[in-house]
Backbone as a printed PyTorch tensor [residue, N CA C, xyz], in Angstrom:
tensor([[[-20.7220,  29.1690,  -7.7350],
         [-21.5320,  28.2390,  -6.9790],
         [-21.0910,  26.7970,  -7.2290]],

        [[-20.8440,  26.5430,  -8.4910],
         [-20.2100,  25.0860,  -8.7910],
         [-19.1290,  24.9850,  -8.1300]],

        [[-18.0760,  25.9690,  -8.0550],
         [-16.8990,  25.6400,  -8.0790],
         [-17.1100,  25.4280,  -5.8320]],

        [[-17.7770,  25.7620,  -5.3770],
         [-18.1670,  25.9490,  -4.3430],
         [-18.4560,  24.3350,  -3.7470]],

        [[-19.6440,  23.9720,  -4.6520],
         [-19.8800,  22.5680,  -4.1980],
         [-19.3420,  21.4640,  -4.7070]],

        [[-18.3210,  21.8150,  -5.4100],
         [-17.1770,  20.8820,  -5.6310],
         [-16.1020,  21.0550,  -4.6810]],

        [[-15.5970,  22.0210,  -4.3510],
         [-14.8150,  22.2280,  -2.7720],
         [-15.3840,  21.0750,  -1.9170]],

        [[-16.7280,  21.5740,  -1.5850],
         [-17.4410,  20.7030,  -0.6240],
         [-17.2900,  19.2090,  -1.0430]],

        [[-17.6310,  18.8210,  -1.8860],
         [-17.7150,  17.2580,  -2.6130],
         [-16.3600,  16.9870,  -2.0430]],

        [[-15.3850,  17.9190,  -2.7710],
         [-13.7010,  17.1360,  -2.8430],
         [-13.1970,  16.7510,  -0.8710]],

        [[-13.6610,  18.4180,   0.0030],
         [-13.5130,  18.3260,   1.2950],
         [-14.1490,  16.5860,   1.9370]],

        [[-15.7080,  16.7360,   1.9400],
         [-16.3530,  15.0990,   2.3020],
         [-15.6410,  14.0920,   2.0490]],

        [[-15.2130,  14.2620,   0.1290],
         [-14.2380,  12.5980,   0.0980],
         [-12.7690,  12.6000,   1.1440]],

        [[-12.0290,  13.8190,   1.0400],
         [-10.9570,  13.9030,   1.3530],
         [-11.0980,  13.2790,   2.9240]],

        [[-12.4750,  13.5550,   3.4690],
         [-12.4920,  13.6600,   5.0030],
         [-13.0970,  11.9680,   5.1670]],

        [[-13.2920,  11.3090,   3.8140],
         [-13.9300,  10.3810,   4.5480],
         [-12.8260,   8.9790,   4.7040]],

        [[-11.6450,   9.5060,   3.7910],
         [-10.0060,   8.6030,   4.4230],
         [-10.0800,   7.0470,   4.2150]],

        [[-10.0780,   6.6900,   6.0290],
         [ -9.8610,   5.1250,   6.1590],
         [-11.0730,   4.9920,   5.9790]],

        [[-12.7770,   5.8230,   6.3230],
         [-13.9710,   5.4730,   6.9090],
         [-14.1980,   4.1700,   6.0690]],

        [[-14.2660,   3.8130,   4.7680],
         [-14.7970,   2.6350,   4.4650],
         [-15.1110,   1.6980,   4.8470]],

        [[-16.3980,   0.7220,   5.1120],
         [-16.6730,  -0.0270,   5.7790],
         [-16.9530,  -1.3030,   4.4460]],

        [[-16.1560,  -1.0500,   3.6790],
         [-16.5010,  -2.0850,   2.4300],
         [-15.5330,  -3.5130,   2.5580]],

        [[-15.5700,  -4.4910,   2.6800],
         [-15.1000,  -5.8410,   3.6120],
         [-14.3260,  -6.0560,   2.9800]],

        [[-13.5770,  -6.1990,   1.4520],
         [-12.1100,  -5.6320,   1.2030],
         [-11.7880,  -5.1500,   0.2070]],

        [[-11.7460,  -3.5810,   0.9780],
         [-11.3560,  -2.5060,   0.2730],
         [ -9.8390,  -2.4260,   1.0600]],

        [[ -8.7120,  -1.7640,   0.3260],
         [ -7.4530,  -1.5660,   0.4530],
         [ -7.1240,  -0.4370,  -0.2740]],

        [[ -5.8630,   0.0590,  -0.0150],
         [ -5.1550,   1.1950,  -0.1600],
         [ -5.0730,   1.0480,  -2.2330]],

        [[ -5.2750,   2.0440,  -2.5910],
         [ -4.6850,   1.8930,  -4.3360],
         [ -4.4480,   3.0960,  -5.0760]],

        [[ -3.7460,   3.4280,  -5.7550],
         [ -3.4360,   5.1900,  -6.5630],
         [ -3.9930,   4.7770,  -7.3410]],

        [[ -4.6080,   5.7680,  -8.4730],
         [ -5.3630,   5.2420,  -9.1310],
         [ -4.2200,   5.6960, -10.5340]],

        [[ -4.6330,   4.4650, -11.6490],
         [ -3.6420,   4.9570, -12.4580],
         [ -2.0020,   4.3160, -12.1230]],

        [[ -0.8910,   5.8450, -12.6370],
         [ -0.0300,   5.6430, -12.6030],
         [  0.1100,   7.0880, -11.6250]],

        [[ -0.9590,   7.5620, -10.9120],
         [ -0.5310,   8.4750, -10.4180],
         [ -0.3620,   7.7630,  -8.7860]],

        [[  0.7440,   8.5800,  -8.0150],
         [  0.8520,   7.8180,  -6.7480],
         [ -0.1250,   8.2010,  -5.8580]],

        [[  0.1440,   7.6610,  -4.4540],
         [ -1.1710,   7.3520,  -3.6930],
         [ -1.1150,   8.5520,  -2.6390]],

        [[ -1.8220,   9.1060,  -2.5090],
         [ -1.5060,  10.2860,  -1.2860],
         [ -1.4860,   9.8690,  -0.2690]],

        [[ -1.1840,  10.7080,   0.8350],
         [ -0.3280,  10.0280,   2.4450],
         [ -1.4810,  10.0390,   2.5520]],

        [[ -1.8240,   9.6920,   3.9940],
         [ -3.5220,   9.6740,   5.1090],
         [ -4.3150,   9.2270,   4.4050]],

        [[ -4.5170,   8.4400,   3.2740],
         [ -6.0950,   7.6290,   3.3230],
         [ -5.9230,   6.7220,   2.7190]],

        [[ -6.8920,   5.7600,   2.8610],
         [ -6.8920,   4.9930,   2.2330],
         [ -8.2750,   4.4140,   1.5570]],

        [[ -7.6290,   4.6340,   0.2440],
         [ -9.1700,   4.5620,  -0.8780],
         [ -9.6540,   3.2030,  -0.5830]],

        [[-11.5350,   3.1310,  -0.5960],
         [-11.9090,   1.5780,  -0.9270],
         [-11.8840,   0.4640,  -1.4820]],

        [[-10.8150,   0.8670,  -2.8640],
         [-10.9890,  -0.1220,  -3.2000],
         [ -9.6780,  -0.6860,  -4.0360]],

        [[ -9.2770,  -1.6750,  -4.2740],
         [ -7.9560,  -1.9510,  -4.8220],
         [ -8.4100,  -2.1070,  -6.8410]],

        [[ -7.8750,  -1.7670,  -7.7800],
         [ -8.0550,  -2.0520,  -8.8480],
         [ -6.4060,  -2.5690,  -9.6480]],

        [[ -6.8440,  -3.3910, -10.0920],
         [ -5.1010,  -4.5570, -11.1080],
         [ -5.3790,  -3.5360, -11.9020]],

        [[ -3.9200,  -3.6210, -12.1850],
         [ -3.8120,  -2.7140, -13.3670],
         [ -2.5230,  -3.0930, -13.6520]],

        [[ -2.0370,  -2.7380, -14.8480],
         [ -0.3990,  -2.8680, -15.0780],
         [  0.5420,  -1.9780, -14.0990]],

        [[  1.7290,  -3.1880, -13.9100],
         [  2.6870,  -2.4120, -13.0950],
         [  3.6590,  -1.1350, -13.9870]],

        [[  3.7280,  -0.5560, -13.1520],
         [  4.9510,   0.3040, -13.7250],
         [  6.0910,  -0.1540, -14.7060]],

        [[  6.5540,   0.4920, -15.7600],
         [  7.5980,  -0.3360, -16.4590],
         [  8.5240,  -1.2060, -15.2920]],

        [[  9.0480,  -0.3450, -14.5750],
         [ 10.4660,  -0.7300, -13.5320],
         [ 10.2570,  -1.8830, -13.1450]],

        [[  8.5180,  -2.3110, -12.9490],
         [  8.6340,  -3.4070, -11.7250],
         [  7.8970,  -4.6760, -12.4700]],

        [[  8.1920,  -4.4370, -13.7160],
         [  7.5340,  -5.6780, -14.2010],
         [  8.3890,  -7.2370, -14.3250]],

        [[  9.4730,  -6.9840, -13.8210],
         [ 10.7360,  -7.9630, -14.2830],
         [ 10.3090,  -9.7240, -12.9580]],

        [[ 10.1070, -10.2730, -14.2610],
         [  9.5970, -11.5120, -13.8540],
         [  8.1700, -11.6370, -13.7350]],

        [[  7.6370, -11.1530, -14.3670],
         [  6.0750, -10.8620, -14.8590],
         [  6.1220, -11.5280, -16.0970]],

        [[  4.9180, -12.5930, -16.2280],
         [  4.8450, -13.3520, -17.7190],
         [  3.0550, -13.4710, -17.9910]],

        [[  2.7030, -12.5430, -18.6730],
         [  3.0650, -11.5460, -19.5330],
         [  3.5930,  -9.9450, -18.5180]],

        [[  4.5180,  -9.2380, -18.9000],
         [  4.7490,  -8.1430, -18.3440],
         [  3.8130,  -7.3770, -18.0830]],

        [[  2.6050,  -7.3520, -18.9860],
         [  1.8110,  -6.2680, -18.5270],
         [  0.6940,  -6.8050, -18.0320]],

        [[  1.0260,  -8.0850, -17.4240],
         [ -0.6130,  -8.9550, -16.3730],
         [ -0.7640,  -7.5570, -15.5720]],

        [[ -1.9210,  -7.9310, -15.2070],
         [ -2.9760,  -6.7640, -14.3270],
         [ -2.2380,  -7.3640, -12.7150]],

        [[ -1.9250,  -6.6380, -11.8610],
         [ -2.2680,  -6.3990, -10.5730],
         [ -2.2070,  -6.0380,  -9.7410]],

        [[ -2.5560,  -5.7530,  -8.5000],
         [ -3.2130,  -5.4230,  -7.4430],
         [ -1.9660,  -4.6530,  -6.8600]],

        [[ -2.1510,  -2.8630,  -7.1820],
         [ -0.3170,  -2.7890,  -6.3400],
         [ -0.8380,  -1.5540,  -5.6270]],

        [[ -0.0650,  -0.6970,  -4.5970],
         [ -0.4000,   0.7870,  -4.1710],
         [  0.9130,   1.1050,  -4.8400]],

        [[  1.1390,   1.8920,  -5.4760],
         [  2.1950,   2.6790,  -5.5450],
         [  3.1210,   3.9850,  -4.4130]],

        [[  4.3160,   4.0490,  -3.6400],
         [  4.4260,   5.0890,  -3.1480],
         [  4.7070,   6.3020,  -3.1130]],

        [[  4.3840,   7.1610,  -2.2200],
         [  4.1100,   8.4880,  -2.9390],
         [  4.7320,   9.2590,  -3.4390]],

        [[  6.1730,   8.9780,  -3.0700],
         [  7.4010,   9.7390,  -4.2550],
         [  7.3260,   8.6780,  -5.6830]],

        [[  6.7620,   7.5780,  -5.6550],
         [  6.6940,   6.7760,  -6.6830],
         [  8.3140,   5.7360,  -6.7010]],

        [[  8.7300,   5.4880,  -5.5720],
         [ 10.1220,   4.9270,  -5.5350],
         [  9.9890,   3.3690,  -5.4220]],

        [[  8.8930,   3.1970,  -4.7910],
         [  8.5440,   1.6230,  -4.2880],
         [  6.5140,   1.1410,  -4.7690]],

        [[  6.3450,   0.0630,  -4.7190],
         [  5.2890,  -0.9280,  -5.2820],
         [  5.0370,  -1.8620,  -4.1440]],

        [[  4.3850,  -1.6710,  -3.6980],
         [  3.1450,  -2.7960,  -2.4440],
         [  2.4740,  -3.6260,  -4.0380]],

        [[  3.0470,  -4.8090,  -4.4900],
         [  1.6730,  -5.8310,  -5.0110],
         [  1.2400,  -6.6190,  -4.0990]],

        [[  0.0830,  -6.7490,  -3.8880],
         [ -0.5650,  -7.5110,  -2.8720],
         [ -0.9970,  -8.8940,  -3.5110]],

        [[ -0.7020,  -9.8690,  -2.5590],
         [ -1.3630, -11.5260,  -2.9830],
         [ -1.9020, -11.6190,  -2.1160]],

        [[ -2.9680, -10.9970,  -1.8140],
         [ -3.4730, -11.5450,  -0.8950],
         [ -5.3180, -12.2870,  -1.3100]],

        [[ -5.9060, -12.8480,  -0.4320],
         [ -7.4700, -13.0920,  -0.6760],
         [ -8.3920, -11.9410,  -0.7960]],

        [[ -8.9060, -11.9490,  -1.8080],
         [ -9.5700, -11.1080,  -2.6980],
         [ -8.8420,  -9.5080,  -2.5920]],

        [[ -7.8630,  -9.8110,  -2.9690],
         [ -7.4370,  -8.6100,  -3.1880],
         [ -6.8730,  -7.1890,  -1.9370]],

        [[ -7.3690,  -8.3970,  -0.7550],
         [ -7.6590,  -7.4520,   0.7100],
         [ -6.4730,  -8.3730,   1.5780]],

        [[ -5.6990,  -7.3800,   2.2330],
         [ -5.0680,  -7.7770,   3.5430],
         [ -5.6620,  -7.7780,   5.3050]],

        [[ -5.4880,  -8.8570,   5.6310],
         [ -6.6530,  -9.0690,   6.9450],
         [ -5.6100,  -9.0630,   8.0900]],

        [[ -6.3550,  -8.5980,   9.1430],
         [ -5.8650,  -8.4710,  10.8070],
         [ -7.1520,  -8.4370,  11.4570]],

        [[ -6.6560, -10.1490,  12.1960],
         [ -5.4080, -10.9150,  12.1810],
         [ -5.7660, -11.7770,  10.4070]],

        [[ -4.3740, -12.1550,  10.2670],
         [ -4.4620, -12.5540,   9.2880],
         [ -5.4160, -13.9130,   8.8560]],

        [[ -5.4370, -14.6400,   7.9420],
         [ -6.5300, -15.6160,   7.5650],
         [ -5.8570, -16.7110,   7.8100]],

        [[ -6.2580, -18.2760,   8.8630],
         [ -5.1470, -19.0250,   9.0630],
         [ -4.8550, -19.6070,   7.5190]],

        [[ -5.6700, -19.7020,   6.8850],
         [ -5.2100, -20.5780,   5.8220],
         [ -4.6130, -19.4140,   4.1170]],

        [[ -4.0030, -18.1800,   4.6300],
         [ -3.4530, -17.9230,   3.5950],
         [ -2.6680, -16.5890,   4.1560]],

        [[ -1.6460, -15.8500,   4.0830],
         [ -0.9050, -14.5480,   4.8040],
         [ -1.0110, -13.7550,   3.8520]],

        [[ -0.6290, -12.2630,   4.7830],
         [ -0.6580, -11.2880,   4.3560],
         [  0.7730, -10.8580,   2.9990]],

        [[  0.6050, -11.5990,   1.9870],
         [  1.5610, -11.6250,   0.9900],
         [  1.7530,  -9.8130,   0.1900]],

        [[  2.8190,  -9.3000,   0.6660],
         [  3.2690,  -7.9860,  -0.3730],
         [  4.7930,  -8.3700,  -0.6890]],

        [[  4.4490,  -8.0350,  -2.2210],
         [  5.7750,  -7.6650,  -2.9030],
         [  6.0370,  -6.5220,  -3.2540]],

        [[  7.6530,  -6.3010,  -2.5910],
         [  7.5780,  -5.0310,  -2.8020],
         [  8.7390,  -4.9800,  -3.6230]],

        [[  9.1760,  -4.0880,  -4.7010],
         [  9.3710,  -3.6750,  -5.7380],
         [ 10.0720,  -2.2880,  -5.9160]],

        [[ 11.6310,  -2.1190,  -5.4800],
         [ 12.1430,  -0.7050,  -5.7130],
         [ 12.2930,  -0.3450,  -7.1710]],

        [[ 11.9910,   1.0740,  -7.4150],
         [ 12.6600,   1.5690,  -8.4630],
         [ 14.2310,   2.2530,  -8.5960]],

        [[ 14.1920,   2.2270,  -7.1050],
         [ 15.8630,   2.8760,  -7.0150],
         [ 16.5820,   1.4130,  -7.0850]],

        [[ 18.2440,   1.4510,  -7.5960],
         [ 19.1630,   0.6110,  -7.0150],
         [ 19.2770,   0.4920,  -5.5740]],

        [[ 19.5340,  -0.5620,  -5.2420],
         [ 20.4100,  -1.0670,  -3.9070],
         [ 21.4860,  -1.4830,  -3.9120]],

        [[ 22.4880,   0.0070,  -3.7980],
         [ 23.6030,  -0.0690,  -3.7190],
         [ 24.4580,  -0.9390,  -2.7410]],

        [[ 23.7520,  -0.3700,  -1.4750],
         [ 24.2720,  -1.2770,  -0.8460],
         [ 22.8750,  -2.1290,   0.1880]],

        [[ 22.7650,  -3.3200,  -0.0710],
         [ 21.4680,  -4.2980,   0.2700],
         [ 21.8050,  -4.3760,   1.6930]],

        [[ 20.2980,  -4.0700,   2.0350],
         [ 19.6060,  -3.7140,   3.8390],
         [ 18.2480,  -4.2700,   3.8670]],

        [[ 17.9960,  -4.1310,   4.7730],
         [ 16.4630,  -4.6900,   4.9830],
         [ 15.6770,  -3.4200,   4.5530]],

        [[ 14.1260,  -3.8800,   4.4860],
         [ 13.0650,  -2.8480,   4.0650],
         [ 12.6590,  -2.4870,   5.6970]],

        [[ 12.9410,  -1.4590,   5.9250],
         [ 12.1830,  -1.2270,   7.3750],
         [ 11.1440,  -0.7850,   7.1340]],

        [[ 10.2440,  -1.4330,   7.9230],
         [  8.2810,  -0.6280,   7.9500],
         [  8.1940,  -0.2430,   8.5370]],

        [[  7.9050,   1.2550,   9.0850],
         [  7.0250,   1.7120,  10.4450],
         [  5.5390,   1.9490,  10.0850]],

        [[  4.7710,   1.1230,  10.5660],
         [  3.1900,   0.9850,  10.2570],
         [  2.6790,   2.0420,  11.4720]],

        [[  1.8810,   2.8240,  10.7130],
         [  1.0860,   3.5110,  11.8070],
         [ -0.2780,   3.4500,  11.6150]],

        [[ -1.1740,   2.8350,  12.5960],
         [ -2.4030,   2.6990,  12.3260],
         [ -3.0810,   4.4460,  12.3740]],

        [[ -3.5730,   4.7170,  10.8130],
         [ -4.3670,   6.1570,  11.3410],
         [ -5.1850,   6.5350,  12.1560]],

        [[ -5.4340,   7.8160,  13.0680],
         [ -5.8610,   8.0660,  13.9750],
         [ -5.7270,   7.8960,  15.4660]],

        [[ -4.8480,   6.5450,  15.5180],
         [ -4.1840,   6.3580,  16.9700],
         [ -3.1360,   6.3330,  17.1800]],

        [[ -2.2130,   6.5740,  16.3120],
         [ -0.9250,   7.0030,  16.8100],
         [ -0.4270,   5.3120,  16.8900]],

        [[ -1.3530,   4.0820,  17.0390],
         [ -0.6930,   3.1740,  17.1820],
         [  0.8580,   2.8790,  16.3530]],

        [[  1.7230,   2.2140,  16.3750],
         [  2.6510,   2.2230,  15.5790],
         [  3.3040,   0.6860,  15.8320]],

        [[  3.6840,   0.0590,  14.8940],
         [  4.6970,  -1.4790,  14.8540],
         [  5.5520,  -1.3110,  13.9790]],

        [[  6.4040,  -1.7840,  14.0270],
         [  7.8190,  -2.0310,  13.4300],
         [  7.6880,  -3.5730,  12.9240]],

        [[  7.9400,  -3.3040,  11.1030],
         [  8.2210,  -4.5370,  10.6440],
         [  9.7730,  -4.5790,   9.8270]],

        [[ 10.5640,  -5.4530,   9.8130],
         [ 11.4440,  -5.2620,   8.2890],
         [ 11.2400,  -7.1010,   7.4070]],

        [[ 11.8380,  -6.3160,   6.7060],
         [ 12.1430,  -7.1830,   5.4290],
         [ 13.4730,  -7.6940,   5.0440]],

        [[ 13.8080,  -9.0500,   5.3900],
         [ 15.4890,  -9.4320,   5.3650],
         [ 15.5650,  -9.0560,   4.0790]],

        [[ 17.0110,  -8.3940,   3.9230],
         [ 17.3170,  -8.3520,   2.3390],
         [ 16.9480,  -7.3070,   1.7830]],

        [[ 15.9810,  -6.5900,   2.1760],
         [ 15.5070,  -5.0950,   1.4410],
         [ 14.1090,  -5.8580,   0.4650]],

        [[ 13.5350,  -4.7430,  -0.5310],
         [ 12.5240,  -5.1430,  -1.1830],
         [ 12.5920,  -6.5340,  -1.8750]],

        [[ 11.5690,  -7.0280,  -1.8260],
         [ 10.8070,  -8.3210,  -2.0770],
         [ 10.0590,  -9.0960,  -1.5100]],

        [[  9.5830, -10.4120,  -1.8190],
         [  8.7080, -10.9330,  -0.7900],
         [  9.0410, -11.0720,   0.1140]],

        [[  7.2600, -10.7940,   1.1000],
         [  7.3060, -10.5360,   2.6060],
         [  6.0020, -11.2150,   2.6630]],

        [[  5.7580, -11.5610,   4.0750],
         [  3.8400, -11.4700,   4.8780],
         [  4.5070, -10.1030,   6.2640]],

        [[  3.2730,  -9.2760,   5.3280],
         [  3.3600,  -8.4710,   6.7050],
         [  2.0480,  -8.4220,   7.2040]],

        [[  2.2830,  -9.1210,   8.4510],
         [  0.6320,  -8.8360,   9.3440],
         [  0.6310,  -7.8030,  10.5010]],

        [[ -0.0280,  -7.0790,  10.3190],
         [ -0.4070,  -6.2460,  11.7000],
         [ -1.5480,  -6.3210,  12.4680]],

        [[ -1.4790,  -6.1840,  13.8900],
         [ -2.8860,  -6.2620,  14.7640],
         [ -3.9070,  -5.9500,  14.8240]],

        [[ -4.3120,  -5.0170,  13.8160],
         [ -5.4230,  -4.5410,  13.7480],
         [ -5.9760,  -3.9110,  12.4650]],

        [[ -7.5760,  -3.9670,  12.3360],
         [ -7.7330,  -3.5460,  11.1200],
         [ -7.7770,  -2.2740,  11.0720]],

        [[ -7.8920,  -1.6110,  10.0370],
         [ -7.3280,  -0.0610,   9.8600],
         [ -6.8670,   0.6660,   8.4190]],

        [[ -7.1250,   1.5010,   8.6020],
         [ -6.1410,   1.8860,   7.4030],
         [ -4.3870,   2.3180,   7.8760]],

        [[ -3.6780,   1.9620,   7.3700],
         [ -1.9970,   1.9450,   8.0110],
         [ -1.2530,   2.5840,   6.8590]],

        [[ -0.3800,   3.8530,   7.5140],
         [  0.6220,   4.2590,   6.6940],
         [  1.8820,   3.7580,   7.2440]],

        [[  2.4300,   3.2240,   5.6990],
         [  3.7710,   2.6450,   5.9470],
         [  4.9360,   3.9260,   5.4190]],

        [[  5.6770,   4.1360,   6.6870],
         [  6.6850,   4.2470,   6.2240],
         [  7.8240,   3.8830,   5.8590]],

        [[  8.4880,   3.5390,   4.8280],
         [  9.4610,   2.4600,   4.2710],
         [ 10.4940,   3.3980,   4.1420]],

        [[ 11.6080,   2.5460,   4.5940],
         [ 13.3360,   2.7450,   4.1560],
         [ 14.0070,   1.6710,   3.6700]],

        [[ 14.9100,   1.7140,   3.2410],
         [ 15.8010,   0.7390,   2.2210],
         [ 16.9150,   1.2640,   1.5490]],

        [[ 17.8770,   0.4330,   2.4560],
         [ 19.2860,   0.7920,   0.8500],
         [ 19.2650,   2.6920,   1.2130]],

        [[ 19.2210,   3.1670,   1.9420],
         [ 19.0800,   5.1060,   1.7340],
         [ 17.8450,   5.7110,   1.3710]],

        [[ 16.9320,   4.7600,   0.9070],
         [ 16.2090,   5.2250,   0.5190],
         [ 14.2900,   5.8420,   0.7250]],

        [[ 13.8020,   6.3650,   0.5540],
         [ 12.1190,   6.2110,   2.0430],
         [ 11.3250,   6.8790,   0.5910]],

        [[ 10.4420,   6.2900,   1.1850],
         [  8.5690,   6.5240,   0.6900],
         [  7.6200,   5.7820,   1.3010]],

        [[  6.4990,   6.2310,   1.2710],
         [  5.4270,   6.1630,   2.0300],
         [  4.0140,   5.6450,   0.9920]],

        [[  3.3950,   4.8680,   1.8070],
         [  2.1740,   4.6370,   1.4690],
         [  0.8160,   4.1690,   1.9170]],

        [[  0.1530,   4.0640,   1.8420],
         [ -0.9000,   3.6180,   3.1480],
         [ -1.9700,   2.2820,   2.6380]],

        [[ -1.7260,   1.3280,   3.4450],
         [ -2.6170,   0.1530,   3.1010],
         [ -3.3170,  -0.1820,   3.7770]],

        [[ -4.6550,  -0.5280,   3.5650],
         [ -6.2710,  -0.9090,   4.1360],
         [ -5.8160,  -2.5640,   4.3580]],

        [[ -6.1810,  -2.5760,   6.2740],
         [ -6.2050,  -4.0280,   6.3580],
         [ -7.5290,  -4.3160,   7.0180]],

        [[ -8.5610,  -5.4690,   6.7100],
         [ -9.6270,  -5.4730,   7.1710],
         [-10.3170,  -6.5890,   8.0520]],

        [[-11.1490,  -6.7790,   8.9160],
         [-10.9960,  -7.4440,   9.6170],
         [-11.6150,  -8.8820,   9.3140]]])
């Protein structure tokens, strides 16, 4: 019977995805574990980055705000206002992600994004001159959005809450 209405519990959260209506909540793995495809959790929590991606971090292990992706290859840290990315964006501050490979770039390319807003199939195309690092990526609408990222040979996925 427990194990029954814990099915149920785990099914509801699993089903309730982008639904959050919390004003900025964003995509986050919790931990060091990565972030699963299709949802995006409410709420963002700092935490230390991964060893790989701490380089130019003072102190290395400052707290913050990252999604990890789901093979664990790449790092979304977000600068953004309170912790939340907005569409359309805020005039007086952008949608700031750093992104952060753990693979080499053998040979340096841009970061291609294909953003897909969940549930509509919507889709935009962003890149990143140069491959991972700072970017503003804004998209049209609020949502929860899975990115799919390439770079240098390389792809992972992750999904970030933008709010309105």
């Amino acid at each position: 019977m427990r194990r029954g209405a814990a099915l149920v519990l785990l099914a509801m959260l699993a089903g309730a995805g982008c639904s959050s209506s919390h004003p900025s909540s964003l995509a986050v793995s919790p931990g060091a574990v990565p972030a699963a495809a299709g949802g995006c959790p409410a709420a963002i929590t700092p935490r230390a980055l991964p060893v790989w991606a701490r380089s130019g971090f003072n102190p290395p292990t400052q707290l913050m705000p990252y999604v990890l992706g789901v093979r664990g290859d790449i790092v979304a840290i977000v600068w953004a206002d309170h912790d939340a990315l907005h569409a359309p964006s805020l005039a007086n501050r952008g949608n700031k992600i750093l992104w952060v490979s753990r693979l080499s770039q053998q040979v340096p390319g841009p970061l291609v994004i294909r953003a897909t807003l969940n549930g509509t199939g919507r889709t935009v195309a962003r890149e990143v001159i140069g491959g991972p690092g700072p970017s503003t990526v804004d998209l049209p609408a609020a949502g929860c959005w899975t990115f799919d990222l390439s770079w240098s040979g390389h792809h992972d996925q992750l999904d970030l809450r933008y709010v309105a």
